[in-house]
N, C-alpha and C positions, 0 to 999 in steps of 0.2 A: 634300460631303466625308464617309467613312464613317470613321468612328476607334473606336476600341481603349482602354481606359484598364485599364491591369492594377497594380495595388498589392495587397497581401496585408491591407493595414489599409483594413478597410471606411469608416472615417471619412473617411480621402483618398482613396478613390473615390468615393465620396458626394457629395463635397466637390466633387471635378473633375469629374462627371456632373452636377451640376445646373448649372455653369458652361458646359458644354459647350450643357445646351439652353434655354440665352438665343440661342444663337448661333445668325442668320439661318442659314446655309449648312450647317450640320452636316445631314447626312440623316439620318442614324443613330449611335447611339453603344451599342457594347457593352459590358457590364465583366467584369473576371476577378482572383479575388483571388490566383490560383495560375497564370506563368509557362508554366508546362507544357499548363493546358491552355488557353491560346490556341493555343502551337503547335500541338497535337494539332487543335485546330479551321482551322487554316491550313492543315495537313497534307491535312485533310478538303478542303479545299478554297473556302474563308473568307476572300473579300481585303479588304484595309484599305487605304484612303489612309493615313493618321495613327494609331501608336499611341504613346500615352504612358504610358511604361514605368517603375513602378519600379525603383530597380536591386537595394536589399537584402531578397533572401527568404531569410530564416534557415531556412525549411523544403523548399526548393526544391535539387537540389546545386548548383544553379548561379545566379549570381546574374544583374541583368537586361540585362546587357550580353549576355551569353553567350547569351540566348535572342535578341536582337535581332540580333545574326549569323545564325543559324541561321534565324531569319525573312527575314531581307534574304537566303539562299539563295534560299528558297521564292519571296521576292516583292521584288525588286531596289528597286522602286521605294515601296516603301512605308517612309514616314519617319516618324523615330521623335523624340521630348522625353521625356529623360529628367528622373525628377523624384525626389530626396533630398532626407533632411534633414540628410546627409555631405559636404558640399561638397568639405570637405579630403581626405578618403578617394577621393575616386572621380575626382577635376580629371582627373589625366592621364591616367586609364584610359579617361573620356569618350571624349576626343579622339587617340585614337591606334590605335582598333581600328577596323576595319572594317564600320560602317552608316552607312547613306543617314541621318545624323545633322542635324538642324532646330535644336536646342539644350537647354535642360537648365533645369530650374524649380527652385528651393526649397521644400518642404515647411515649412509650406501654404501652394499656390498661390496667385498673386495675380493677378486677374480679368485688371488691365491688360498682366500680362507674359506670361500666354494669349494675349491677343491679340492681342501684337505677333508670339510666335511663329506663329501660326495664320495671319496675313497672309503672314509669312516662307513660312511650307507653302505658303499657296494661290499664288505668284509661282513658286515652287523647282516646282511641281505643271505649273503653265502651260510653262514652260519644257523640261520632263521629256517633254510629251504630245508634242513634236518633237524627243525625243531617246530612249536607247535606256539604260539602264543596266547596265552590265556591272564583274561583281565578279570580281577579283583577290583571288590571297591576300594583297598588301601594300595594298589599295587598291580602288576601286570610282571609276566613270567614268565620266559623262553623253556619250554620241558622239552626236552628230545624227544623222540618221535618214537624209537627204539626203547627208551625207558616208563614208556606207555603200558602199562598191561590189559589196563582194560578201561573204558566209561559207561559212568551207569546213570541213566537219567532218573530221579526221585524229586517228585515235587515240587516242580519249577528249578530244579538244581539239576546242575552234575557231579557226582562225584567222580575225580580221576586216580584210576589207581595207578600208582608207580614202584617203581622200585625203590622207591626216597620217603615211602607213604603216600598217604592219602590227600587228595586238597579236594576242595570247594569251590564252584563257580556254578554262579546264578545266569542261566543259557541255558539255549534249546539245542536237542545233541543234532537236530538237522544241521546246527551251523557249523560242525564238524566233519560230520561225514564226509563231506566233498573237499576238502581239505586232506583227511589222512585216508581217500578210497586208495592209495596203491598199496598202501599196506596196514589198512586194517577193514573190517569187513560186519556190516551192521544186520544180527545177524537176530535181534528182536526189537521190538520201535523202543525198548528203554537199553539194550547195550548194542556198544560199537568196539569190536575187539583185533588187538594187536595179533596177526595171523601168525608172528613166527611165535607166539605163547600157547598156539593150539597146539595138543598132541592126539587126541582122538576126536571124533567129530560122528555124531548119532542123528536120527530125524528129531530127537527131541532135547538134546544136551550139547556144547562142550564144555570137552574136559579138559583145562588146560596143566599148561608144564608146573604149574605151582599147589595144582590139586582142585583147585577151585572148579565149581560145574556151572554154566550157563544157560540158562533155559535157550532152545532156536525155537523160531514160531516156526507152526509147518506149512505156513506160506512161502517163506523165506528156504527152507532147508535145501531145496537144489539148487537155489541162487549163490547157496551159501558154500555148498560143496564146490560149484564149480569156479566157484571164485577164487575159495580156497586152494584147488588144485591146480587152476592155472597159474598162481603165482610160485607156487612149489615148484611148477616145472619151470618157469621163468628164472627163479634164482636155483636152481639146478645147472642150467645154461649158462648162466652166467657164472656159475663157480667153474665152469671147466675151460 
């Protein structure tokens, strides 16, 4: 697990950095005393499993909830503990915005409630790797990967088909595709589809298992076949 520890008082990153490397499974662990530029190095291109965020930077304009949105943009899946030493100030502000939130420490840290939340991460982690997360502005949503049928890019939006229905998310469908490339396959620049819901496949359609036809562009359509058939043979192999 790669994590993040961002507090602006060096003593509590100190403090939570040398806790973090007792711990078997941590790979790496970054620090940053200033909000800003984590993001800016996320921006860069920088992902994190786990960051543990503080929330008040008197020198920052914004405190660390506010940058924990902004990252759960860049990187849906990356969950965040936040950790004050404001409990009362911040309770409902925690839990009612908008991040892939794991839970929330006291300042200073206490070794054992690290690592109950860190066990919390690494299950919520496991569970995540077969699911897909997708943010709203009231909310954010774990959909299984498998319960995917299809996404369809329309006017600054996606729509996600499911087998629960329909949802809505404001995103570009790039930021998926490389996310769900092992099992699903983009197969026009506005849909990306769930390979095991194909059942025929033409230079200028599919057809999937629920009826529904797909336009392929005919630049794409041998990329699309051969993609398509190498994972057929792939979980062929692996069924025997």
């Amino acid at each position: 697990m790669k994590v993040a520890i961002c507090d602006d008082k060096e003593i509590y990153l100190k403090h939570a950095y040398d806790m973090l490397q007792t711990i078997d499974d941590i790979e790496a662990v970054a620090g940053f005393t200033k909000a800003s530029d984590l993001l800016k190095r996320i921006e860069a291109g920088e992902k994190y499993d786990l960051i543990l965020m503080d929330i008040f930077f008197p020198e920052e304009e914004e405190d660390g909830i506010a940058y924990a949105i902004k990252i759960n943009h860049w990187l849906p899946e990356t969950q965040f503990i936040y950790m004050t030493a404001y409990n009362d100030c911040y309770a409902e502000k925690i839990f009612w915005t908008n991040v892939n939130l794991c839970g929330y420490l006291l300042k200073p840290i206490q070794q054992n409630s690290l690592e109950i939340l860190l066990e919390k991460a690494r299950r919520k982690q496991i569970q995540e790797e077969e699911s897909v997360i997708f943010c709203y502005k009231n909310g954010i949503e774990a959909i299984r990967k498998k319960d995917i049928i299809y996404l369809e890019s329309e006017a600054h939006k996606i729509l996600i088909h499911t087998l629960q229905g329909d949802r809505i998310v404001y995103d570009k469908l790039d930021s998926y595709e490389q996310r769900l490339e092992k099992t699903f396959t983009r197969v026009h620049k506005s849909y990306l589809v769930n390979m095991d819901w194909i059942y025929s496949i033409s230079s200028k359609e599919l057809l999937l298992k629920n009826q529904v036809k797909i336009p392929v562009s005919r630049s794409k359509y041998q990329q699309v076949k051969e993609h398509y058939f190498n994972y057929v043979r792939l979980e062929l192999k692996g069924s025997l």
